[in-house]
N, C-alpha and C positions, 0 to 999 in steps of 0.2 A: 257562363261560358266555360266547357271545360278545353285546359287546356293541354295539347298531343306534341310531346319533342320524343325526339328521335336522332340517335347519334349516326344511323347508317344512310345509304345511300337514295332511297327512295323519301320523299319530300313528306311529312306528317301537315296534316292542316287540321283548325280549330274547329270544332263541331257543338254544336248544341248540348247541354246536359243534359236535355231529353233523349237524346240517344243513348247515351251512358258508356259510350266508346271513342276508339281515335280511329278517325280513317283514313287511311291512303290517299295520298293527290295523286295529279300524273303522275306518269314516270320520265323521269329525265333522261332525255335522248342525248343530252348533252357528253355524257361520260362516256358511253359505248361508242357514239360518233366519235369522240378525241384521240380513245385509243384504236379504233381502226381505220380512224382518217392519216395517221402516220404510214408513210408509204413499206418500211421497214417492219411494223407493225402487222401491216395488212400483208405484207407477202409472207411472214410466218404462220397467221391465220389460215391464207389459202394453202401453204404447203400441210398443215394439220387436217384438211378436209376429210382428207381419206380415212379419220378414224383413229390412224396410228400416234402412239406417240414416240416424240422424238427427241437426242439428247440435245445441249443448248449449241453442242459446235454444227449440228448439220443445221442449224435452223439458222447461226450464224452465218452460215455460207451461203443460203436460201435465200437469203434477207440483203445480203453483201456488205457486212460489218463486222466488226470486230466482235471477237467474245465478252469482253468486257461490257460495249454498247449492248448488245446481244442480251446479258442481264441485266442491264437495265430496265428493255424491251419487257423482257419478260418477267421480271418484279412487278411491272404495272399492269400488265394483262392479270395476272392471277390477282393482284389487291383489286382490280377491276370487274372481278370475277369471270372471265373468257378464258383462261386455263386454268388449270389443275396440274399438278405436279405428285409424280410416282419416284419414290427412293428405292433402286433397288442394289443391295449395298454401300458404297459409294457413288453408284450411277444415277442420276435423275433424270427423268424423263419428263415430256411435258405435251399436255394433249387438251382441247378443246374441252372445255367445261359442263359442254352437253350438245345434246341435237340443236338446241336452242341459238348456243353460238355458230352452228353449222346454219340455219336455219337463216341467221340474220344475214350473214358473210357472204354468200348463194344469194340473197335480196339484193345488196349490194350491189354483186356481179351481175345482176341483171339493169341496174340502173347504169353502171359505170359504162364509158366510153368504152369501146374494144382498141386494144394496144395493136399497133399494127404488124403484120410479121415482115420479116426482113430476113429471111436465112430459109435454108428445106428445113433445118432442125425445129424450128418453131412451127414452120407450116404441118410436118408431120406429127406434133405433138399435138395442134389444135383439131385435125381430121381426126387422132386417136381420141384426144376427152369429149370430143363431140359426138363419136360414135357409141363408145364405152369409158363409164368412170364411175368411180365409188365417190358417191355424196356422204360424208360421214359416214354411218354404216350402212346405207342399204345404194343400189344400180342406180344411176344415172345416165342418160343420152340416149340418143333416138333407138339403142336398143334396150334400155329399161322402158320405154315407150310402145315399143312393140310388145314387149311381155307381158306389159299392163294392159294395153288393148286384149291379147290373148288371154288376159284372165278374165277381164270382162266378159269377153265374147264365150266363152264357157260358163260363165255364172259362177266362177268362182268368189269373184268380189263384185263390189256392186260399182259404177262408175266415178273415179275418182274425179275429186274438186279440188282445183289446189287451194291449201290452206285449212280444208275440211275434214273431219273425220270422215270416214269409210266403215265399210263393214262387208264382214267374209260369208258368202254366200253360202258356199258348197265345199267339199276338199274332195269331192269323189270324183273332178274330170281328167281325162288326162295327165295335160299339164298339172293341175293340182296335183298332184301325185305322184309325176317328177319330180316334183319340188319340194316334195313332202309337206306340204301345209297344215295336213294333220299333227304333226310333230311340233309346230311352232309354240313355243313357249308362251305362257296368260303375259299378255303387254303389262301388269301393273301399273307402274304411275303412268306407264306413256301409255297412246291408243294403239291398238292391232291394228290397225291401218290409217293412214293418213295421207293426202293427195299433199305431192311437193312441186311447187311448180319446176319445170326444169329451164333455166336461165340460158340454156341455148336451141330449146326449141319451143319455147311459152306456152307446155300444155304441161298435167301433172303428171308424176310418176309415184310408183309406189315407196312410202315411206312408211314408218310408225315400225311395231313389234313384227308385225310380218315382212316385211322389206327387211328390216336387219337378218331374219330370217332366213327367205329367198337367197339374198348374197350370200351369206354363208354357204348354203348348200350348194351354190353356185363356184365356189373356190374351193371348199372338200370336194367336191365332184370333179373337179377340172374341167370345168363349162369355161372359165374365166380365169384370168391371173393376172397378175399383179406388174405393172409395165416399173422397173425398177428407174427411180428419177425421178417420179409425176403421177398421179392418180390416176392415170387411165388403167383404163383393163383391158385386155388381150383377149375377145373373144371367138372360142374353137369352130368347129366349123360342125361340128358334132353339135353343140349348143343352136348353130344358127338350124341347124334342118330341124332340128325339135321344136324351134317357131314358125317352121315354112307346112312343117307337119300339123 
């Protein structure tokens, strides 16, 4: 029997010396549950969604704890691997560790109760991320939903599945072309397209190297901006007739 240890965080188990290797067990759900099952926790994850990062006092304020707690917080996240930390000077900043931890936290929110609103300011913030919001880096909400149908429906992409890779049709309709699709950079380690479910309207949206894409050109252009407080996005009315178009 040979035998596989492993000092990190993913479980090694004992395999035959006829294979002549150590394999991987599961993976333990346990650690990434612990650390976003903390409610403090989980509210700096969701204010990170949007892609940006942020320094430790606004996250403390997000969160509603002191600076002190606040690093705590966030000492356990990065040795957890769900952020990453940017020094720029003395300044640190801190952001979600990949699509991956966007990926999980959006699963989450689709499982979690919905918190009840009690005020206009809640009410109006929820009709805004429902409408429009930056999922990590690429559109979210019933109007990333509509653009994704419009792309389909031109044969620019093929019909997304959430959870599934995708793939780009064509970049010479229309819209492709608004959007410049031609221009989007080779996905590398991530795929050029990938179907994300959306947690407020249970069908996918577009994700992957082209969706980070799309947004962008969609915020250079002034299609969309940035609702300052919250992830939502502001979108124009110039943008909405290029979908009715």
């Amino acid at each position: 029997m040979l035998r596989c240890y492993d000092a990190g965080p993913s479980p090694r188990i004992e395999v035959s010396s006829s294979y002549g290797v150590c394999m991987d067990g599961d993976a333990d759900l346990s650690l990434p549950a612990r650390l976003m099952g903390e409610p403090a926790r989980a509210a700096m994850l969701v204010a990170l969604l949007d892609g940006r990062a942020l320094p430790a006092g606004e996250l403390a304020a997000v969160a509603r704890v002191s600076a002190a707690t606040a690093s705590a917080h966030l000492a356990k996240l990065i040795d957890g691997g769900l952020l990453r930390v940017r020094s720029l000077g003395r300044h640190r900043y801190f952001e979600l560790a990949g699509p991956e931890v966007a990926d999980a936290v959006e699963s989450l929110q689709r499982l979690g109760p919905r918190r009840p609103v009690s005020s206009y300011a809640q009410s109006a913030t929820a009709r805004r991320l429902a409408e429009a919001r930056s999922c990590y880096d690429h559109l979210a909400g019933r109007v990333a939903l509509e653009l994704a149908d419009r792309l389909v429906a031109e044969r620019a992409i093929a019909p997304l599945e959430a959870g599934a890779h995708g793939e780009v049709l064509a970049t010479d309709g229309p819209l492709a072309r608004r959007l410049r699709l031609e221009e989007a950079p080779p996905p590398g380690r991530r795929p050029a397209v990938r179907g994300c479910l959306d947690w407020t309207e249970r069908r996918a949206h577009l994700a992957g190297a082209l969706g980070a894409h799309v947004l962008e050109v969609l915020l250079v252009d002034g299609w969309v901006a940035r609702v300052p407080g919250d992830r939502s996005l502001r979108v124009t009315d110039g943008f909405r007739a290029v979908l009715e178009r």
